[in-house]
N, C-alpha and C positions, 0 to 999 in steps of 0.2 A: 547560922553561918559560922564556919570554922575561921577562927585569925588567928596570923603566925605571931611568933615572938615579937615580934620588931612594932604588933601593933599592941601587945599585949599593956601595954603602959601609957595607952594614950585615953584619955577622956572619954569618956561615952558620945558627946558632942563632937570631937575632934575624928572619930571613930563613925560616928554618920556622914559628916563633911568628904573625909576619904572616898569612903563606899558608892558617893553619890557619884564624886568623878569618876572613879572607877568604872560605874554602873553608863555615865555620859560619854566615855570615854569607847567602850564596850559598843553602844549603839551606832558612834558614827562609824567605828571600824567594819563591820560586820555586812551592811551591805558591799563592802570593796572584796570581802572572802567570798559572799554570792557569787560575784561579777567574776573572780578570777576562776571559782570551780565551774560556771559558764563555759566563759572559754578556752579551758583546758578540757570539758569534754566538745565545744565547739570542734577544737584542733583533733581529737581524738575522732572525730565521725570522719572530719574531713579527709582526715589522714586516712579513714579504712574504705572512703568512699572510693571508688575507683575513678581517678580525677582527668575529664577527659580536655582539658582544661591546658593540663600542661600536655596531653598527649595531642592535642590541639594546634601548640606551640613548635613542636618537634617535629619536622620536616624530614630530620634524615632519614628516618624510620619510615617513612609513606613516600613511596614512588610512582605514586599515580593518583588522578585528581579523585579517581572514584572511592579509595581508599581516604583520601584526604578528606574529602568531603562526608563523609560518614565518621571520622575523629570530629570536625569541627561540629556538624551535627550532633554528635553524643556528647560535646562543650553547651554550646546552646539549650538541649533538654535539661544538661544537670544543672543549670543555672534557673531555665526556668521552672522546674518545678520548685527549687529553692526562695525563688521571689513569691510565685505564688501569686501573681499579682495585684503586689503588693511595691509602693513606693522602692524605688531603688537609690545608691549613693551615685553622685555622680564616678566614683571611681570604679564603681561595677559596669556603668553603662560605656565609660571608657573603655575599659579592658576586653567587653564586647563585640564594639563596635566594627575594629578591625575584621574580626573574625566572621561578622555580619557579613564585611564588604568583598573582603575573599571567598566565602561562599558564593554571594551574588553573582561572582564575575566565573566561579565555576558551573553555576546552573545555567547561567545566560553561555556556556561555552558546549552545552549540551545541546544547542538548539543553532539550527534547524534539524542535523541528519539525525541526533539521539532523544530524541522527548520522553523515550523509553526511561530513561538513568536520569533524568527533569522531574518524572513526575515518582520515581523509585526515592528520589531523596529529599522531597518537598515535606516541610514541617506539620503537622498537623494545628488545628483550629485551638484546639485543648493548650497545644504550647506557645502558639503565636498570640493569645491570649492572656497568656502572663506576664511577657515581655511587654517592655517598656513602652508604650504608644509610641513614642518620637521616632523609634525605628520602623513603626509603620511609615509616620507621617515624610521619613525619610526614604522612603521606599528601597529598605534594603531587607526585606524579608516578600516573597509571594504571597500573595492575598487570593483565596477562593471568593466568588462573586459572581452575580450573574450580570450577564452583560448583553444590549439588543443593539441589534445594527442588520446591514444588507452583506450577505453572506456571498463571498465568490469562491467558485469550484473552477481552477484549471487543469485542465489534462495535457499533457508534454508527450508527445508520441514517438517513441521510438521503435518504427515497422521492422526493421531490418532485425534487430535483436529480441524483439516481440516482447518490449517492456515500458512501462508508463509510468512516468511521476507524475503527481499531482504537488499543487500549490492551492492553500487553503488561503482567505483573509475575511477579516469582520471589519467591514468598515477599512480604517488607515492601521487597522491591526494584524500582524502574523500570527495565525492558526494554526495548532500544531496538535493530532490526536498521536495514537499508541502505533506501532510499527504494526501491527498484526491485526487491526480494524480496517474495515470494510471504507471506500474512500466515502464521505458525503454526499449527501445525495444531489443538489446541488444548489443554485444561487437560490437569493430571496431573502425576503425580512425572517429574521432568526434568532432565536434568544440562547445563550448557551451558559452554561455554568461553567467555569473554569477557571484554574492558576493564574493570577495575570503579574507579570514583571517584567517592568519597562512598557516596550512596546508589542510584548506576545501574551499569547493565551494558548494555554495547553488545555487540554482536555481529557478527564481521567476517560470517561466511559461515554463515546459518544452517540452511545444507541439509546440510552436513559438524559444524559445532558446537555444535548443538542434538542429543541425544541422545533420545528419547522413552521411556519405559517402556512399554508399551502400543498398540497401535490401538483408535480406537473398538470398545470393546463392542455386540456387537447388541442392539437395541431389543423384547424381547420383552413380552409379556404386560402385564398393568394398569400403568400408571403414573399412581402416587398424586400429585395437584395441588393446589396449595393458592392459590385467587385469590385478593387482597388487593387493596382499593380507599382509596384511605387521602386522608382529609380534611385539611386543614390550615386553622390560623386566618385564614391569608391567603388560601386557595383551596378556600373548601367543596367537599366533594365533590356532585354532581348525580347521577353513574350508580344506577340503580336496580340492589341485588345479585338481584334477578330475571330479570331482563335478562341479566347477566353470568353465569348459573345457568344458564340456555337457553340462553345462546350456547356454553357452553363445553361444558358436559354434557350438554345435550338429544339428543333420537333421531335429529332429520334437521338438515338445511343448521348444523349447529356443529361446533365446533372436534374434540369427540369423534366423530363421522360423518368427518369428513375425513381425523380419522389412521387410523380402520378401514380405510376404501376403501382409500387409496395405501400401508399395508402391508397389505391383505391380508388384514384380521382379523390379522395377527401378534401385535398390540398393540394396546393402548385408552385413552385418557386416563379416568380416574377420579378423583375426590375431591369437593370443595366450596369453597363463596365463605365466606371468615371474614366475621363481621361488620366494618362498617365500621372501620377504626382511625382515629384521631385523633391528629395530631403536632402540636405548639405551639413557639415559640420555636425554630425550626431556625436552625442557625449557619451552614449554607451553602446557601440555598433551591436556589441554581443547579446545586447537586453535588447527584444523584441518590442518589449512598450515603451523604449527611447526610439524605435522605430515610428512605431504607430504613433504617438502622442504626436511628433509632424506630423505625419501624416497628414491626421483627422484635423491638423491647423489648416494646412493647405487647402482640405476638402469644404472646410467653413468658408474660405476666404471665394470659393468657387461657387458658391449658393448652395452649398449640400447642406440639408435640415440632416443631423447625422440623429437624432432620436423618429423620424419618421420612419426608417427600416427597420424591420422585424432580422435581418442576416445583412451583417459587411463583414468580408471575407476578403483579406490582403494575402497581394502575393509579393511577399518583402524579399530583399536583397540579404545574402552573406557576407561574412567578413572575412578577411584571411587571420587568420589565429585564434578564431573564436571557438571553442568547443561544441559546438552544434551539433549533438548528439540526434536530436528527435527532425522530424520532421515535419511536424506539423503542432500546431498549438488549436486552444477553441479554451474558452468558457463554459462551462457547463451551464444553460438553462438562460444564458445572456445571448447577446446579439454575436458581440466578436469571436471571429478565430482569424487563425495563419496559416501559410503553406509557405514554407522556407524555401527559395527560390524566386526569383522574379523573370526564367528563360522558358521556359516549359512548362506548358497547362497539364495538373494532374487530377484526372476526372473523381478518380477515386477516391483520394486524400482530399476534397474539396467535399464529394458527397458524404465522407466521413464526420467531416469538422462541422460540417452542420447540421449530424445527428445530435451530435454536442450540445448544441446552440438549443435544439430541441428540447434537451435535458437529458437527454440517454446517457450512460455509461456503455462500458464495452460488453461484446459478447465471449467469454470466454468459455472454454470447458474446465471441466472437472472431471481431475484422471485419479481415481482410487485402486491403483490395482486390478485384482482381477475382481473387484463389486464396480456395480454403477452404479453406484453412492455406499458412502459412509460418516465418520467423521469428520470435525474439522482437523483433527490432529490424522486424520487416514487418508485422508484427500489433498492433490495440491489445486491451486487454482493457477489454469495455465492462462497468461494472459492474451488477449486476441483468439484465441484457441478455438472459436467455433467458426469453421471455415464455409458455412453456409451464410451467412450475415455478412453486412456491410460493414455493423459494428467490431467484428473479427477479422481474420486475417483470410481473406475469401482462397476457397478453393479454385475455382475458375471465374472468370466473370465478375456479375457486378447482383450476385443476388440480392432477392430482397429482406428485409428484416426478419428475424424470427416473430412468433407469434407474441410471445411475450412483449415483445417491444411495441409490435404495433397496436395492444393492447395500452401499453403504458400513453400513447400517442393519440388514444381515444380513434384508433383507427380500424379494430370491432367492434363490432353495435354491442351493448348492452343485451339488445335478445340473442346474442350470437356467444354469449360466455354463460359459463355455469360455472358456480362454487361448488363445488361438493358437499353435502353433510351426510348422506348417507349410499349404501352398496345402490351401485345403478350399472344398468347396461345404456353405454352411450354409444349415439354414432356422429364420428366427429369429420368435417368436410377439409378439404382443403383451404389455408386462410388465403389462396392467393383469389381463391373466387369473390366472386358480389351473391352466387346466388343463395338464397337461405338458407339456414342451417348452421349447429354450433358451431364453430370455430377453434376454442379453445375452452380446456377443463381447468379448473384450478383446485388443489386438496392440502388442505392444509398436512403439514410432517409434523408440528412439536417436536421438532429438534433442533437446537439454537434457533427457534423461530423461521422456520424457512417454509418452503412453499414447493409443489411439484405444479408443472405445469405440461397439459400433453395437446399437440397440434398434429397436424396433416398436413404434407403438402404436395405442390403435384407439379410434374414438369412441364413450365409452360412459360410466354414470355421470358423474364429477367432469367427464373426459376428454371429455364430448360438446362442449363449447367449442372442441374444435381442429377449424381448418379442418381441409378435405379433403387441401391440400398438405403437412399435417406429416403426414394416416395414409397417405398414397400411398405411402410406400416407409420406408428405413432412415432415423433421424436417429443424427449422428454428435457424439459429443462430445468433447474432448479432456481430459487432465487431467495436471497437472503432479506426479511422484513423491515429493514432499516433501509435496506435498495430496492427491494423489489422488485418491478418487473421493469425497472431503469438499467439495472445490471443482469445478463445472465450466465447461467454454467448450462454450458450442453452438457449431457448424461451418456456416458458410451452402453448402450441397452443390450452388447455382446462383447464384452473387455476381456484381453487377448492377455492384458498386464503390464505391454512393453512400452505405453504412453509415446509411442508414436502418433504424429497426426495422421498417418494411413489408417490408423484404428478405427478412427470417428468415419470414415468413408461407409461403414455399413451398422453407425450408432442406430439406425431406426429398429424400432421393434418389427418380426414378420410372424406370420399368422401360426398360431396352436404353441408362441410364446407365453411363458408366463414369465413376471419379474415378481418378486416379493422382496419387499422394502422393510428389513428384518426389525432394524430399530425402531421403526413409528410404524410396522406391523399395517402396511397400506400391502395388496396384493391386486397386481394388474394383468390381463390376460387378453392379448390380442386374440379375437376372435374369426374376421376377417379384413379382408381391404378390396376398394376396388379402384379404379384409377382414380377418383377423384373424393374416395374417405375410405376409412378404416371403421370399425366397429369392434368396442372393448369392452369388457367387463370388469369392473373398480370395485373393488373389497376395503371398507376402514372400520377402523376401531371402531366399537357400539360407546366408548367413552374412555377421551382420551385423559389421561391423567392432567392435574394443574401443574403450571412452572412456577418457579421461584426462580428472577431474573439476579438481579441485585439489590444490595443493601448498602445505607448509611448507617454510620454508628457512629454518634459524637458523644466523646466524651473517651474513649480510649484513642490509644497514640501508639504506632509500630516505632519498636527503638532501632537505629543503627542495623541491627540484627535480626530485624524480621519477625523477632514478636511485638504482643499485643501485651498494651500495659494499659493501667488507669490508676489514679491517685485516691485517696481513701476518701470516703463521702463525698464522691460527685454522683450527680445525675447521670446514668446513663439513657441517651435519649434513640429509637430506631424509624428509621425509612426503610420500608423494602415497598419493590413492585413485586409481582406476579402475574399470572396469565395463565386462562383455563379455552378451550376450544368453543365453548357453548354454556358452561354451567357457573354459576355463583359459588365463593371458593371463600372461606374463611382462613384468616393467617396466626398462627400461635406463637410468641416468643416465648421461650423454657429460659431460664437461667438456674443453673447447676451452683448453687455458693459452696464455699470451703469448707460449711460446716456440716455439708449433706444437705441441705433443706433444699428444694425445687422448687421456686415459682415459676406456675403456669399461667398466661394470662394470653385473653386473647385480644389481636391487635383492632382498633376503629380501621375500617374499613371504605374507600372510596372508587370509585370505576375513573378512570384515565381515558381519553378523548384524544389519546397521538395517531399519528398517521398509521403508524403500522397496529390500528386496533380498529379498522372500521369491519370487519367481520369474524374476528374473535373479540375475547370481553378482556380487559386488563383491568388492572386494580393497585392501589398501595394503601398500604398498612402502614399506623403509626401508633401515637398514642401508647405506647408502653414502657414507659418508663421506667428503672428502677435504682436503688442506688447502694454503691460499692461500697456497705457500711462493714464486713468483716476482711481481716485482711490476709492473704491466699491467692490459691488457685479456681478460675472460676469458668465457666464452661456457658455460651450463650450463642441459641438456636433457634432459627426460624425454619417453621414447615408450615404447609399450605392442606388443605382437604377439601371436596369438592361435597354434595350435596350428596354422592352417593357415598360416601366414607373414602375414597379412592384417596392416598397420599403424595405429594409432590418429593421433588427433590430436596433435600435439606442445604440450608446454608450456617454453620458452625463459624465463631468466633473464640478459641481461649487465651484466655489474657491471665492477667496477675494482676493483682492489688499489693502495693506494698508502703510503708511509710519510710522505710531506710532505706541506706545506699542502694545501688540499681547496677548489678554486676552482669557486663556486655562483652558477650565474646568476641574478639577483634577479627576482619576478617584477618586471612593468615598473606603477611609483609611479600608482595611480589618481586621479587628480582628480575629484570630483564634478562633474557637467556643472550648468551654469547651469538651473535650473529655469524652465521657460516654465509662464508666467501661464497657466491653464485650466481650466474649473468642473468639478470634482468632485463629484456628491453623495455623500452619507456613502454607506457599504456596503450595498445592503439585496439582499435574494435576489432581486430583479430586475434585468434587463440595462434599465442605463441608456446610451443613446447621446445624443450631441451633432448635431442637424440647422442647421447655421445658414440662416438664411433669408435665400432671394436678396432682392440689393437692386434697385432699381429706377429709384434714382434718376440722374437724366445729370450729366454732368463740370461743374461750376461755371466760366462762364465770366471770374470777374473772377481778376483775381489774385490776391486775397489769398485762401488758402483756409480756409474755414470749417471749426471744431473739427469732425468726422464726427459724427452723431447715431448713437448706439449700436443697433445690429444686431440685433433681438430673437430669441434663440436659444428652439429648440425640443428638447424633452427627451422621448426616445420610451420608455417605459417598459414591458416587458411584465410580463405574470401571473406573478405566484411557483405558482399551481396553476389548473387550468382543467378540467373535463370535463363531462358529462352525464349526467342520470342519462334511467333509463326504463321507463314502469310493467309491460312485458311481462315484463322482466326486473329484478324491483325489489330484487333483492341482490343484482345484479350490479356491477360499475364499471368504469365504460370509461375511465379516469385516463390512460391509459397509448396509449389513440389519438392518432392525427393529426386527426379529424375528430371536429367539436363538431355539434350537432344538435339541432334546436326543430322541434316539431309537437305537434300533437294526436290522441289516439285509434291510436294509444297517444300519452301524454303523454310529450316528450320535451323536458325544459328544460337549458337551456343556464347552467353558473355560472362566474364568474370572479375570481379575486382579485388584489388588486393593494397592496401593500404603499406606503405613503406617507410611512411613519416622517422621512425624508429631507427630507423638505419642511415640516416643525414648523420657523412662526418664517419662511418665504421667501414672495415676492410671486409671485402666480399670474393671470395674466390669461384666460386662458381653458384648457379641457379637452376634447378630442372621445376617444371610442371609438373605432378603427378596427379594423374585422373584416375579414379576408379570404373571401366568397363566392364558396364552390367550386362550389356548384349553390342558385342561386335558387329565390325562394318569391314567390307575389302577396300572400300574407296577410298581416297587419298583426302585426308582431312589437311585441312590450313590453320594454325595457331596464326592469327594478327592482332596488332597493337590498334588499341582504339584511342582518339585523342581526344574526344570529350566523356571527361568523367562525371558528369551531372546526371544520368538515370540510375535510378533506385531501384531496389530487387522487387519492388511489391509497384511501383509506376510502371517499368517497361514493358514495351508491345513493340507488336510488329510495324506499326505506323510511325513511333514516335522514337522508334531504336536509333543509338548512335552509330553513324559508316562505320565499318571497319577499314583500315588501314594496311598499314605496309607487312606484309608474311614473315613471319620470324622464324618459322618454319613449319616442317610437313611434317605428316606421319600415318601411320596406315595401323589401327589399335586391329588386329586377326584375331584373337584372341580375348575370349570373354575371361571374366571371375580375375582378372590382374589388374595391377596398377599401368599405367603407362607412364612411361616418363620424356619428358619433352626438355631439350637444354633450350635457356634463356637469357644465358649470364650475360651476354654484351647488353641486349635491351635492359635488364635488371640494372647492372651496374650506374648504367645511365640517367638510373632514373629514381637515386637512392635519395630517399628525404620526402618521397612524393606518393601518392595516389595514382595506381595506376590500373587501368582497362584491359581485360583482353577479350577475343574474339576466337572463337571455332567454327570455321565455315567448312563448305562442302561443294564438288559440283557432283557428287553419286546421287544415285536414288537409294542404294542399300544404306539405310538409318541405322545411324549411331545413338547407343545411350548410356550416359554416366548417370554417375552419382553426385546428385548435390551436397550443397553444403546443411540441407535440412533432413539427412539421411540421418536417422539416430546410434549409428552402428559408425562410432567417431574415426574406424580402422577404413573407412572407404569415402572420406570426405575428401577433396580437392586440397591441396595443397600447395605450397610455395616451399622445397626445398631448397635454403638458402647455404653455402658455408663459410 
């Protein structure tokens, strides 16, 4: 050791002494040098990490909660991967917390109409797992869980606009799946996997996460009914229960006549109408189960055992200000429904609601253009849309179920259906018969799991309303494995393109047709028909490929921005299902690492036992685990293979592994755009458009220009419901045509409503009618005011029509291919703020026909020109 001058002169003893302290001195300093080059490269990472923490903090920069909530989610990730979970300070779990509780109150703001952007911004497992327990235990983070209870399915009916919501619940819990999933199948004990916070449960995937107990049970023999008509102090009841007695229990044209025919005698609605009940004081007039819940008090205190009925069916009161969009309510697969109204029995909407109760869903079609069928991204599904079914929005009449349905109702025998597995020549009968013979085919697609199904039917009873071109040959329906033959889609088997409902009027297949079903390569070919079957011949795949449904992956986490990340040295752990047609299917997971090396391994293997797997074979794959020891970009892939080597579709995962900062492209800062000046009227279930009215005046020639005189804009308003009824057929209802129609002998009047709520309180200078006349009349037509607005476009007939009233005036349409125009301003004016009826009568025999409001050609629909 080298010593300066200063020590040069001291003792050799005195010179150890030094050195020592020196040396003591040296050791306690040295850990405080560790500790500060710590945390100056501590501050050094933080500083380069991109800190969403403070970006977290800063509001003025995010002007929307969905941007907002993706900064405080990308606060949250960088913390917890940093904790690691691992003990935290109280001053981290502070700083937190907030940002926990505002999140909270932004997911919980996404629900009920957005679960889409709920379950887009929900934490993964990996990072609510590093976090601090008390935040669980304080329930300010969503927790995935599986959870069992009794599952209810409502359906909300809105006939007039041909759209339906549903309302999901488990138990006293709100259920909420993804906007673009098929509705539930319906009530019953049920186990589901899902997000739970607070009082809701969202659901990522509910074709794989939803578990069912059960399929629809068959519908056999008497089922006991209990109608209830129920008065309120705000909305006396009108319906006569004699009326409601005959319609429902009577011998012919009611609702018990109709369930006989369409199953068959299998089953019979029986029971009786309670007396009127009376409810007072309701706390929520606009909620239907603030209805019922009296109700069903009053009906206990009356000696009604309400779990003895298999169907109770209320016909509740309205309120004035309530939004009562739909028409009718039901439960799917329980006892209860409703029909909004408590003045007017509506046979239809009654026998609807208690397909419901059955467990049906509705009948819709499926319009792809000019194929009859494609994908889900090719295809829409039009809701009500198969106008032969009760469960649709019927064409004439009161037909009866499709076959699929009455299949799902246990209401074809067993010997009377056939699966398909291989090419056959079938002969298929009509299902309205009892006598022998198949009824319906079923062939499996392998494409998103769906199903073809082909019937026969023939005109007779219920079923005499269908044209010639639905009994000419096979109709074809489709039906998705998660619903199945609870839900279906009519197939147009000659698609024109223009998704009109006139299209479906000649959907059946007719003889030395072929259809070939490109994607799942099925090829069908009517060979003959005779009045009471068809005869086809069915071509499928010798082996269909296997599916790869979905997969779990635990152990990576999507950031903010949509990708796939994982932290170094975790497990990654995988679930997938799959599905093959008939054959045992092995499932491989690949993981691609950063450093080039592949492992292939294949996954353990088990067969699955869900409802939509009792005649294909399903399966999941687990067991392969591996773990994210380099650190990179990493690639991981699940594929399936069947027994003959044939390969499935692939499902790909690429993620990152990384141990440092974690750089997140933000989305890009929204601005609200400047709102231009434009008249709106309030919402009302009429399409209001803006016509401005050309001007006419020429260019001023002085210079100074004079302030413009304002523009007087025209407001086209059509019909919230429009149809006709007619005495040859006076329980029939044509709601649901394109053509409206006024004569005499038989008497054919024409109604029209037109909603005005919107214009309570605004200036109105004049009003014309405009009708579109498709084939002219010389006889002197009558426009009159109707004073009861209570029938509905899909209820009214010729029996149960409202009088027409006082003549607003005449007109005589000569002339086809034009509009007509009819002035109404006095009546209009008068009756601004309201709901209003009109009427088109006749005493000619030369028949008139318009154009309704369900014409698809929107330049010849009924109007209200208001200005």
């Amino acid at each position: 050791m080298l010593l300066n001058s200063e020590n040069s002169g001291l003792s050799e003893s005195d010179r150890k002494l030094k050195f020592k302290r020196f040396l003591t001195t040296s050791l306690k300093i040295l850990p405080v040098l560790f500790l500060m080059a710590a945390l100056i490269s501590s501050v050094y990472t933080l500083r380069s990490r991109r800190s969403y923490r403070s970006e977290a903090g800063n509001t003025s920069q995010i002007v929307n909660k969905q941007d907002r909530i993706k900064a405080i989610n990308g606060s949250i990730i960088d913390n917890a991967r940093m904790i690691g979970g691992q003990a935290v300070s109280q001053q981290t779990a502070t700083n937190l917390r907030p940002l926990l509780a505002e999140r909270k109150t932004i997911m919980l703001s996404f629900l009920p109409n957005e679960p889409d952007k709920f379950l887009e911004n929900v934490l993964s497992e990996n990072i609510v797992k590093n976090l601090p327990a008390e935040f669980l235990s304080e329930k300010l983070i969503e927790t995935k869980k599986e959870v069992k209870g009794k599952l209810k399915v409502s359906v909300l009916e809105d006939f007039n606009n041909k759209k339906a919501s549903y309302r999901f619940t488990l138990d006293d819990k709100n259920l909420y799946i993804p906007s673009k999933s098929e509705p539930l199948r319906g009530s019953g004990e049920t186990i589901v996997l899902a997000y739970s916070m607070e009082n809701n449960l969202v659901v990522e995937n509910p074709a794989t996460d939803i578990q069912y107990s059960s399929l629809i049970p068959p519908i056999f023999g008497p089922q006991k009914t209990l109608m209830v008509i129920v008065n309120a102090d705000y909305d006396p009841a009108d319906l006569d229960p004699q009326i409601v007695r005959d319609g429902i229990f009577g011998v012919t044209d009611s609702v018990a006549s109709y369930y006989s025919e369409t199953s068959r005698n299998k089953m019979s609605i029986v029971g009786e109408v309670a007396p009127v009940v009376t409810i007072s004081n309701v706390v929520n007039k606009c909620d239907p189960y603030y209805i019922i819940s009296p109700a069903v008090s009053e009906l206990i205190k009356l000696g009604y055992v309400i779990n003895e009925y298999r169907l109770i069916q209320f016909y509740i009161p309205r309120a004035v200000g309530c939004n009562w969009w739909y028409s009718g309510m039901a439960d799917i697969g329980d006892p209860q429904s409703i029909v909004v109204g408590n003045d007017i029995y509506y046979k239809s909407i009654s026998e609807h609601e208690m397909g419901h109760n059955f467990g049906l869903n509705h009948a819709n079609r499926y319009f792809c253009g000019t194929k009859s069928v494609g994908s889900n991204t090719e295809c829409t599904d039009v809701e009500y849309g198969d106008m032969f079914d009760e469960m649709g929005n019927q064409y004439q009449g009161y037909p009866q179920f499709n076959a699929p349905h009455k299949l799902a109702l246990g209401w074809i025998d067993e010997n009377e259906y056939l699966f398909l597995k291989n090419d056959q020549q079938v002969e298929i009968y009509a299902h309205e018969l009892t006598d022998p013979g198949l009824k319906i085919v079923r062939i499996w697609r392998n494409e998103d799991k769906q199903y073809l199904y082909l019937s026969f039917r023939l005109s007779v009873g219920l079923d005499s309303v269908l044209p010639s071109t639905i009994t000419r040959g096979i109709n074809v329906h489709l039906t998705k494995s998660d619903q199945d033959t609870t839900k279906t889609y009519f197939l147009d088997m000659t698609p024109s393109g223009s998704g009109a409902a006139d299209d479906w009027l000649d959907a059946a297949m007719f003889d030395g047709q072929t259809f070939t079903d490109e994607a799942a390569n099925i090829v069908i070919s009517q060979i003959s028909h005779a009045e009471n079957r068809a005869v086809v011949q069915i071509n499928i795949p010798e082996n269909y490929p296997p599916r790869l449904q979905t997969a779990w992956v635990l152990g990576l986490y999507r950031l903010p921005d949509g990708r796939w990340v994982a932290d170094p040295n975790v497990s990654v752990m995988s679930h997938i299902i799959g599905y093959d047609f008939s054959d045992a299917i092995s499932i491989k997971r690949i993981v691609n690492y950063p450093d080039g090396t592949v492992d292939n391994l294949e996954m353990s293997i088990s067969e699955r036992n869900d409802p939509g797997c009792q005649e294909i074979k399903c399966y999941s794959g687990q067991d392969a685990d591996f773990v994210t020891n380099q650190i990179g970009s990493y690639k991981l892939t699940f594929v399936a293979q069947d027994s003959q080597g044939v390969m499935s579709n692939m499902i790909n995962y690429d993620f990152f592994v990384t141990d440092g900062p974690i750089e997140i492209t933000p989305s890009p800062t929204k601005v609200p755009p400047t709102p231009t000046p434009s008249y709106t009227p309030s919402p009302t279930p009429g399409k209001a458009t803006i016509i401005p009215k050309p001007s006419n005046s020429p260019t001023p020639s002085s210079a100074l220009t004079p302030s413009p005189t304002p523009t007087p804009s025209f407001i086209s308003l059509e019909p919230i419901a429009d149809s006709y009824v007619n005495s040859s057929y006076p329980n029939n209802n044509s709601g649901t045509e394109n053509t409206l129609r006024v004569k005499t002998t038989p008497t054919k009047i024409t109604y029209l409503k037109f909603d005005l709520t919107s214009f309570l309180g605004k200036t109105v200078n004049s009003v014309k009618l405009k009708i579109w006349i498709a084939d002219s009349s010389n006889g002197s037509m009558e426009l009159k005011q109707v004073a009861d607005n209570s029938w509905t476009e899909k209820g009214i007939t010729y029996n149960n029509r409202p009088a027409p009233g006082k003549t607003l005036n005449t007109f005589t349409p000569v002339k086809s291919g034009v509009y007509q125009e009819i002035d109404i301003s006095a009546y209009v004016k008068g009756n601004l703020g309201k709901i209003i009826s009109l009427a088109i009568q006749t005493s000619s025999t030369n028949e008139l026909e318009l154009r309704s409001r369900n014409v698809s050609d929107q330049s010849k629909r009924p109007v209200l020109v208001i200005q």
